[in-house]
Every structure is written in C-alpha cells, then in structure tokens.
N, C-alpha and C positions, 0 to 999 in steps of 0.2 A: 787705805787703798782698797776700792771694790776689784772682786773675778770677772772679768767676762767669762762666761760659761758658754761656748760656742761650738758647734757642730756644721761643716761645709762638705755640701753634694752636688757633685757637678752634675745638671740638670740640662739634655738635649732641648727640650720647649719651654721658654720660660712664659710664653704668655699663657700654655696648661697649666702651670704651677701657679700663677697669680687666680686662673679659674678656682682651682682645688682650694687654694689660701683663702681666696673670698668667698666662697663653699662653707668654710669652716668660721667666717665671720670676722675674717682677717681685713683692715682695712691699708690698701696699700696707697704711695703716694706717687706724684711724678719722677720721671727719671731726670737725673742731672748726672752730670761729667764730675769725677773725683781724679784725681792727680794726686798720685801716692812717690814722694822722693825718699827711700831709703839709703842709710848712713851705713860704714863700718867704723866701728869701735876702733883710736889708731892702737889699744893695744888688749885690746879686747875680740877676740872672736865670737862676732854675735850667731853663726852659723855651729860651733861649736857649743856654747851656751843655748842656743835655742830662745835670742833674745831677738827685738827689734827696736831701731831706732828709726823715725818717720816723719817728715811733715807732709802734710794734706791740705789738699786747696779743692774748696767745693765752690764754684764762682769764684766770689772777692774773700771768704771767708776760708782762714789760715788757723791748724792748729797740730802741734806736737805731739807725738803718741810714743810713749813706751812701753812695748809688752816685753813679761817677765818668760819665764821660760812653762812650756806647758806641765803640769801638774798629775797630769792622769792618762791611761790608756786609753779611755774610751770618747771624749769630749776635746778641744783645743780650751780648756782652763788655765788661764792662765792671771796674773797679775798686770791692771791696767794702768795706765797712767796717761790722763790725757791733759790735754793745756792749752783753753781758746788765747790765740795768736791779734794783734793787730790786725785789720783786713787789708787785701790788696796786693796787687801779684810784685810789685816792687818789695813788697814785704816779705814776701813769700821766698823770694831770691834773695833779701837780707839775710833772713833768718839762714837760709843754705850756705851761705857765705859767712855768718858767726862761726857755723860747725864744721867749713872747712878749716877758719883760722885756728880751731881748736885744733885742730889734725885728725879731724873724724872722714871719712872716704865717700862722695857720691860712689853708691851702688848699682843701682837700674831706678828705674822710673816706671809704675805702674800706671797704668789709666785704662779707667772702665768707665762704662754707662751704670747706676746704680737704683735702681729702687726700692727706697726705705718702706717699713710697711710694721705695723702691731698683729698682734693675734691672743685674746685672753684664751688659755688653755690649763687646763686642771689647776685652774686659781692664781697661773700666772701668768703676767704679760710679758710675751715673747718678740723680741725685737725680731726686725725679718729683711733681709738684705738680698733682692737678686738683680745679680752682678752681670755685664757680659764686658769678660774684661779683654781688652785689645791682645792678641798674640797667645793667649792661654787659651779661653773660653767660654762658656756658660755657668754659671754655679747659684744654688739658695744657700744664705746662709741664716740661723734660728741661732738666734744668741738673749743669755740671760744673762744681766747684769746682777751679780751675787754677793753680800757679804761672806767671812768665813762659815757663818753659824746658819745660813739658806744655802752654801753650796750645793750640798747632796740633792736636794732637793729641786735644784734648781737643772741639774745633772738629769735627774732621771725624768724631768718635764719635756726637756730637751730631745729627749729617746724617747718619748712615747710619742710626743709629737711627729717626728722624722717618720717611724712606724706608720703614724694614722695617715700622712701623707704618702707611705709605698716607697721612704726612701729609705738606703742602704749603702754599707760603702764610705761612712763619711771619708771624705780627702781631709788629710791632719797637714799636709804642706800649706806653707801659705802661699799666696799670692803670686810673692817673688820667688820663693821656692820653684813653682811652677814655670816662670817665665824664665828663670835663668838655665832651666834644664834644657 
C-alpha cells in the first residue's frame, strides 16, 4: 500500500493558480464533475480515527477509496487504498447499496468541478488537483504518491513547492470535513 502525500490550500483565483502552475511547467487538463459518496463505519468511528470510506464517480467511471488516518503534522499523509469500480452510474448506486446492506451509513455527498494537472518539481512529479467544490469552495491540491522509503522526501517536495507558488496555511480537513461544518 502506497502514501498519498498531500498538501490542500484554499485558493480565491484558480484560474491565477493554473497561470502560476503553467509558469512552472505544469501541464493541466480539462475539468470534469467528481461525485464523492462518503460511508460511516456501523461500528467504527471514522471521524474519531481520522479515516475515510468513499466511492467516486468521474462520468461513467466508479471507484472505492480508503484513506488511513493522517501520519504527520505538517502534510495530509496518509495510507491509500484505491479500487477501479465497474463503470456506470447504476453501478455506482449498486455498489452504495452493497455498503448499506453491510450496515455502513450514507454520510454527505461531495461534488466539485475538478482539474487534474502534473508538475516535474525538484525531481518529482507532483500530481495537482484544483477543485471548486459545491458548498465549501476553491482549493489547489499538490499531492505525491509515496512509498514508505520516498516519503520524507516526497514530504518536503511538497513544501517547497506550496513555498514557490506563495502558498500558506495548508487546510488538513477534508472535503467533507468542511462541508459538514
């Protein structure tokens, strides 16, 4: 099981941050709509654990994600677990409906606009996410996908980057965090 090693800044202009990103050689892609359905644990507090449980529908395309609990002060590292799904939104309401019969709880339901984007940066490539998610708001996020033995490393790519782009602050809530406040 690889880290995401992630860092998220809520960002007022995102179309300045795509200039600044492509400034630095960052090549970004189109936006598409994510649909994020988060679960609770029936006997598991994943709010108390600092875990999540999720499916995700980008179009027709469906897939599961479990993140572990974060790992560190300064970054959202944490333990990933992801798992491409059947496509197709009857599937998408299957799968929700397996994890009810299990006794797992619909939470809230995220959805944002999202543009995926790369950036090679001190020798690594930084995945790059800016989001404008419905009811929350704007956010970049710079994430490095890590083994244990690149984490640190992967860590401080992370923070220098945020630095050279003038950001500060990272937000360690997620998503849902934010929208159920």
């Amino acid at each position: 099981m690889n880290y995401e090693v992630e860092n998220k800044f809520s960002v007022p202009d995102l179309e300045g941050m795509v200039v600044q990103l492509q400034a630095l050689g960052a090549e970004i892609g189109d936006r598409v709509e994510q649909t994020d359905l988060y679960f609770a644990h029936p006997v598991r507090d994943f709010a108390q654990t600092d875990e999540a449980l999720r499916i995700r529908r980008v179009g027709s395309s469906n897939c599961v994600t479990y993140k572990g609990p974060k790992i560190d002060k300064v970054t959202k590292t944490r333990k990933e677990l992801e798992v491409e799904l059947v496509e197709g939104q009857d599937h998408f309401e299957q799968y929700a409906q397996l994890l009810d019969v299990l006794g797992f709880r619909r939470v809230a339901e995220v959805s944002k606009k999202r543009q995926h984007g790369t950036c090679q940066f001190d020798g690594s490539e930084v995945g790059i996410a800016l989001d404008d998610v419905q009811d929350v708001g704007t956010y970049l996020e710079l994430e490095i996908v890590a083994s244990p033995e690149t984490m640190e490393s992967a860590r401080s790519t992370i923070v220098r980057l945020a630095e050279k782009l003038g950001l500060s602050n990272p937000e360690r809530r997620s998503y849902l965090e934010l929208l159920l406040e």
